[in-house]
DRENPA-3360 file (N, C-alpha, C; in nm, 2 decimals, always signed):
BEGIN
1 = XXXXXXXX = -0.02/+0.52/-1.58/-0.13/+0.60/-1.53/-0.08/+0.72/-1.45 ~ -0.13/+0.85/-1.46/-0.10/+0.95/-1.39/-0.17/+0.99/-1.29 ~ -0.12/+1.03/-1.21/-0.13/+1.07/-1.11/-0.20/+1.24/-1.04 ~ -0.17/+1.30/-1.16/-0.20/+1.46/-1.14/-0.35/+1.49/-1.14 ~ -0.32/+1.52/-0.98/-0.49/+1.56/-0.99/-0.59/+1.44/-0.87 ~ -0.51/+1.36/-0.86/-0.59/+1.23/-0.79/-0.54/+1.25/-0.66 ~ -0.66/+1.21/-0.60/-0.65/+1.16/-0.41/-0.61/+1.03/-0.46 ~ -0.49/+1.01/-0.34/-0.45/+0.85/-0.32/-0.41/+0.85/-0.18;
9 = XXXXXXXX = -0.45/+0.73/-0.18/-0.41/+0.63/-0.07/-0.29/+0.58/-0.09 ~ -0.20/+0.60/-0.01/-0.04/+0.48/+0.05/-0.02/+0.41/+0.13 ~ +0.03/+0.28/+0.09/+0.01/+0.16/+0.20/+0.17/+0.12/+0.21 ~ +0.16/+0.09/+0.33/+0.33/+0.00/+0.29/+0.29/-0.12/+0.37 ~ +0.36/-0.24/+0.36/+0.42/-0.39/+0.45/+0.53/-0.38/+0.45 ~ +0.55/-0.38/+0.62/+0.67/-0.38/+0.67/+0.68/-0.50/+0.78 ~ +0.82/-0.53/+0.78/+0.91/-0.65/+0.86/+0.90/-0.54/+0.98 ~ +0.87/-0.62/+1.11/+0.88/-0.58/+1.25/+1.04/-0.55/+1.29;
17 = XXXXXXXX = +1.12/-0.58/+1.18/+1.24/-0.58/+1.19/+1.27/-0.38/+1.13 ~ +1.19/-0.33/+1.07/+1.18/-0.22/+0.97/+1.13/-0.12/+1.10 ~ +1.27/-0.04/+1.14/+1.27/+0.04/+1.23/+1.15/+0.18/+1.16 ~ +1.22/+0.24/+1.07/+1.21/+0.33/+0.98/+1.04/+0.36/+0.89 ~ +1.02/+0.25/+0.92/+0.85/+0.25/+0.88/+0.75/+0.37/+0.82 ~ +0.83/+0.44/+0.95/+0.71/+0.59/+0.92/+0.79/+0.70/+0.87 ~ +0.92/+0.71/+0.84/+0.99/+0.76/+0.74/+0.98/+0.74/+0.60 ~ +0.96/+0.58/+0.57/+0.94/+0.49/+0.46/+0.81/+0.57/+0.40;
25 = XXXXXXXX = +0.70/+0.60/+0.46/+0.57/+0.62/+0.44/+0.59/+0.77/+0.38 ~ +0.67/+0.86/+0.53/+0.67/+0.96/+0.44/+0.71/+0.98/+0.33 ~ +0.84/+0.95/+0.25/+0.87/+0.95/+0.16/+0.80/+0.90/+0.03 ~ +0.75/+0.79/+0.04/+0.62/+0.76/-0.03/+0.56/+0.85/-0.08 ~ +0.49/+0.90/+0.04/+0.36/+1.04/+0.01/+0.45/+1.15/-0.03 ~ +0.59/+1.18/+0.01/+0.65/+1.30/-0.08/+0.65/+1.24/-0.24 ~ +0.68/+1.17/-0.30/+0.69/+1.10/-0.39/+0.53/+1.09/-0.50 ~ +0.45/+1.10/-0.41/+0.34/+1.08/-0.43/+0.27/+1.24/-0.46;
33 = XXXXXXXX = +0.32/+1.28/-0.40/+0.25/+1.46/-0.39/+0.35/+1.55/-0.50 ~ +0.46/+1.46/-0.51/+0.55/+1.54/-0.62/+0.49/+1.52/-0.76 ~ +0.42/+1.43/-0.75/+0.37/+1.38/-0.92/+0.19/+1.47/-0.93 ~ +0.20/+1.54/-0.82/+0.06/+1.60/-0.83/-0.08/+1.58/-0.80 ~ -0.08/+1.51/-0.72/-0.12/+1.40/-0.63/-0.13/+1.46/-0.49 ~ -0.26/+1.43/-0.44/-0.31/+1.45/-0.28/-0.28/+1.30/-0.20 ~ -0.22/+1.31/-0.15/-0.24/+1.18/-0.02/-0.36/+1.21/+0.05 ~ -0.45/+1.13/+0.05/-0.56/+1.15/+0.18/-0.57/+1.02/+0.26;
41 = XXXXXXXX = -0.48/+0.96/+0.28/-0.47/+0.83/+0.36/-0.36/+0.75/+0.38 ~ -0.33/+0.68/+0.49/-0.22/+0.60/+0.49/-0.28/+0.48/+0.56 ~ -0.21/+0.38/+0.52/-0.21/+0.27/+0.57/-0.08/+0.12/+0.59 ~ -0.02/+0.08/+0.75/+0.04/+0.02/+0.74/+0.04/-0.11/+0.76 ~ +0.06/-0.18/+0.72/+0.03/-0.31/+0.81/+0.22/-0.38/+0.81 ~ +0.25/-0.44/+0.92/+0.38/-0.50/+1.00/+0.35/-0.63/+1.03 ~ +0.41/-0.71/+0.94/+0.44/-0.83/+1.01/+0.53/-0.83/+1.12 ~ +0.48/-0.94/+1.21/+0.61/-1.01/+1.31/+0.61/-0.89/+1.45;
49 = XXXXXXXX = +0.50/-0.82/+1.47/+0.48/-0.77/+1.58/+0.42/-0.85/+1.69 ~ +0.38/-0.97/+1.66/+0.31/-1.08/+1.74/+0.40/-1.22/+1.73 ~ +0.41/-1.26/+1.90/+0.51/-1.39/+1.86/+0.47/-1.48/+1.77 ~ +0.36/-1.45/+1.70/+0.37/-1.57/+1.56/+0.39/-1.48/+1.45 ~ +0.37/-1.42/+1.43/+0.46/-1.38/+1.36/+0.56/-1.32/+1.29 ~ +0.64/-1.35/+1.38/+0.82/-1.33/+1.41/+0.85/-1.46/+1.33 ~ +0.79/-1.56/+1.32/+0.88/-1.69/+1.24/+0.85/-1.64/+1.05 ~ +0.74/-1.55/+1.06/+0.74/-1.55/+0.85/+0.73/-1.41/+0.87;
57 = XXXXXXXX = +0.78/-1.32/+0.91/+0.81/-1.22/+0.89/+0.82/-1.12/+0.73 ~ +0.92/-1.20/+0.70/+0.96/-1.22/+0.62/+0.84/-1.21/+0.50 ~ +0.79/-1.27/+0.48/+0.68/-1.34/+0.38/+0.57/-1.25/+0.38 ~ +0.50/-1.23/+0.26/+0.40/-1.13/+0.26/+0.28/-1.20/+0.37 ~ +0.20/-1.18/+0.38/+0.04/-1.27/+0.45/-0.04/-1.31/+0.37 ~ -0.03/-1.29/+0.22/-0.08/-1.31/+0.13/-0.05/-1.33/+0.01 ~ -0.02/-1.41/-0.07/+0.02/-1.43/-0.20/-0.03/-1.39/-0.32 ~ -0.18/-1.36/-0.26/-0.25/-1.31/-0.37/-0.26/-1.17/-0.35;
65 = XXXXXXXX = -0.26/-1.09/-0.21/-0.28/-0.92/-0.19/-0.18/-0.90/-0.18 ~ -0.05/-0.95/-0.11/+0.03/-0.93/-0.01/+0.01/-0.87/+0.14 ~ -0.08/-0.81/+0.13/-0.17/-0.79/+0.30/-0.27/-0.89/+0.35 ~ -0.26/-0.90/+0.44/-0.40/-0.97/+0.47/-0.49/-0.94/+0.44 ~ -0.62/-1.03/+0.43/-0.77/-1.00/+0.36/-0.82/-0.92/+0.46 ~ -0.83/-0.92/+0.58/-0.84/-0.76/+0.69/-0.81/-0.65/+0.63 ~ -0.68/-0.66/+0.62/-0.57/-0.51/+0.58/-0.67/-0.49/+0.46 ~ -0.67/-0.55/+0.38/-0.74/-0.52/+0.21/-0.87/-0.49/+0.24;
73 = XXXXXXXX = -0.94/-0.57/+0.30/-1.08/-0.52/+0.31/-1.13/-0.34/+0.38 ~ -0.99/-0.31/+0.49/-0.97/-0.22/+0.57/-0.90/-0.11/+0.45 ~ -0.82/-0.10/+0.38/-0.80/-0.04/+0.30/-0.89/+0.03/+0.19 ~ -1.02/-0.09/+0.16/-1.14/-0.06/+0.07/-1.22/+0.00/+0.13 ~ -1.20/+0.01/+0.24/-1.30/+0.11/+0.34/-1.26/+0.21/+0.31 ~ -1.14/+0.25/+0.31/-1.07/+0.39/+0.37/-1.08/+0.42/+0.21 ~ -1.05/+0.36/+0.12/-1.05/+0.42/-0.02/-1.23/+0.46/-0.05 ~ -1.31/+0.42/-0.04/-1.45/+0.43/-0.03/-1.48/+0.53/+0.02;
81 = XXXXXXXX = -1.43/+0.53/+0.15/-1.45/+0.71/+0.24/-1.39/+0.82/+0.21 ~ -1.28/+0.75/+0.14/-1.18/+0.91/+0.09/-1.21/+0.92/-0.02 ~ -1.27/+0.88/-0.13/-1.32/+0.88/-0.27/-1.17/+0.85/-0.35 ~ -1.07/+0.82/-0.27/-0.93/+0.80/-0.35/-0.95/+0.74/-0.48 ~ -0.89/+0.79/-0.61/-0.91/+0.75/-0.72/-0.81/+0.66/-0.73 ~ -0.68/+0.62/-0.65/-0.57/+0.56/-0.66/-0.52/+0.47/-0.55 ~ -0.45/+0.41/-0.57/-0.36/+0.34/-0.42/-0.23/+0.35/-0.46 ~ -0.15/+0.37/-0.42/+0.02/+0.35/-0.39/+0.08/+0.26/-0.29;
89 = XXXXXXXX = +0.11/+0.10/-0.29/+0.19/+0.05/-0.21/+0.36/+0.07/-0.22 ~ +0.39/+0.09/-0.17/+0.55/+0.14/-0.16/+0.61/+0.01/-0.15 ~ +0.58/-0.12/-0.14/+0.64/-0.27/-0.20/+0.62/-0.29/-0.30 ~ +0.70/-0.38/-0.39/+0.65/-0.42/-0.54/+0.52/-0.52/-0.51 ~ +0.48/-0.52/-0.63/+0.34/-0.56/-0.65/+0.39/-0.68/-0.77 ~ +0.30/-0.80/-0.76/+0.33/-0.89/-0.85/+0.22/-0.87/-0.97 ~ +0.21/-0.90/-1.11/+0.12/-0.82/-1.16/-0.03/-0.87/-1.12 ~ -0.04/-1.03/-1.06/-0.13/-1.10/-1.03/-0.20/-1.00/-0.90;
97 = XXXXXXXX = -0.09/-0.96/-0.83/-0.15/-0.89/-0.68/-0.22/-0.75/-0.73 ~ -0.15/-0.74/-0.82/-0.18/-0.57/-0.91/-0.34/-0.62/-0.93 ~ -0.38/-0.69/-1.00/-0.51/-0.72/-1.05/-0.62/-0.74/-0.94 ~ -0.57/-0.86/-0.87/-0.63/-0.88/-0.77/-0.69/-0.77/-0.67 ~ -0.61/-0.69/-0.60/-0.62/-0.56/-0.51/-0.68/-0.42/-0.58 ~ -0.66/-0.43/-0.74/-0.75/-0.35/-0.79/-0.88/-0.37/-0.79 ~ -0.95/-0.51/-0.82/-1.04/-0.53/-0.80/-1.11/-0.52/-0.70 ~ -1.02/-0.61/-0.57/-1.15/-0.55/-0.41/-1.11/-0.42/-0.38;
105 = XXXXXXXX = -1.00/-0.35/-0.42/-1.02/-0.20/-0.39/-1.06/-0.12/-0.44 ~ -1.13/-0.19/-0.60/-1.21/-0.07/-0.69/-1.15/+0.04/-0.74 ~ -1.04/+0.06/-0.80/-0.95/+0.14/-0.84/-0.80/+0.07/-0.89 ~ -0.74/+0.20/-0.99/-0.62/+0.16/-1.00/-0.51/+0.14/-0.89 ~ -0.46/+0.06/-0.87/-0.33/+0.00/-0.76/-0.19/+0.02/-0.83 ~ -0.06/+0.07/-0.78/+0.01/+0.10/-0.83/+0.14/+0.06/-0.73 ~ +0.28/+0.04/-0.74/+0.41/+0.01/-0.66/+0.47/+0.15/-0.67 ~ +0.52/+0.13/-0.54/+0.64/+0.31/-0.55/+0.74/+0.27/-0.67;
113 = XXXXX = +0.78/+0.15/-0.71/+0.82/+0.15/-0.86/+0.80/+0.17/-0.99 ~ +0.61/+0.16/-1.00/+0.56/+0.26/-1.09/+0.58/+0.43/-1.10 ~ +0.62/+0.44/-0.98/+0.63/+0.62/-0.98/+0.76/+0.67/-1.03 ~ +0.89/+0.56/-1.06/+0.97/+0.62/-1.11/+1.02/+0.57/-1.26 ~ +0.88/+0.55/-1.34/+0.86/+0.53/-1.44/+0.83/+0.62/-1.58;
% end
């Protein structure tokens, strides 16, 4: 799927251990704006910023979005309001999460690994 010409959204999950976070992001959206592409949104969500969640840090929150159903539902908002025709999460996507997250986001969903395809 291309990119030229579409508002998208970028999301990343990051480990509380993941100093670099908003570096990570930018790069994303450079990556993202190189293919011809508007960013009109960002979104991060961090595990393990809360003492419970310092023990699964590690681990997505969700096996089926990889965000939490918050984060996801909070993201369908922001894609709604921005008319984003796209999403870019800069994690890999499993193809099951790919399906899933296109559906309650209503659009194509895509991995920063799609973009160097």
């Amino acid at each position: 799927m291309g990119l030229t010409g579409r508002d998208v959204l970028v999301v990343g999950y990051f480990s509380a251990r993941q100093k670099r976070y908003a570096a990570l992001m930018d790069e994303l959206a450079d990556a993202v704006t190189a293919l011809g592409a508007r960013v009109v949104g960002r979104s991060v969500q961090r595990r393990g910023v809360s003492g419970g969640g310092v023990k699964a840090m590690d681990r997505p929150y969700s096996s089926r979005t990889l965000v939490s159903a918050g984060k996801a539902r909070e993201i369908a908002r922001a894609r709604e309001e921005s008319g984003a025709g796209a999403v870019v999460f800069l994690n890999p996507l499993t193809g099951h999460q790919r399906d899933v997250l296109a559906e309650i986001l209503g659009c194509p969903v895509l991995s920063s690994i799609d973009l160097r395809t």
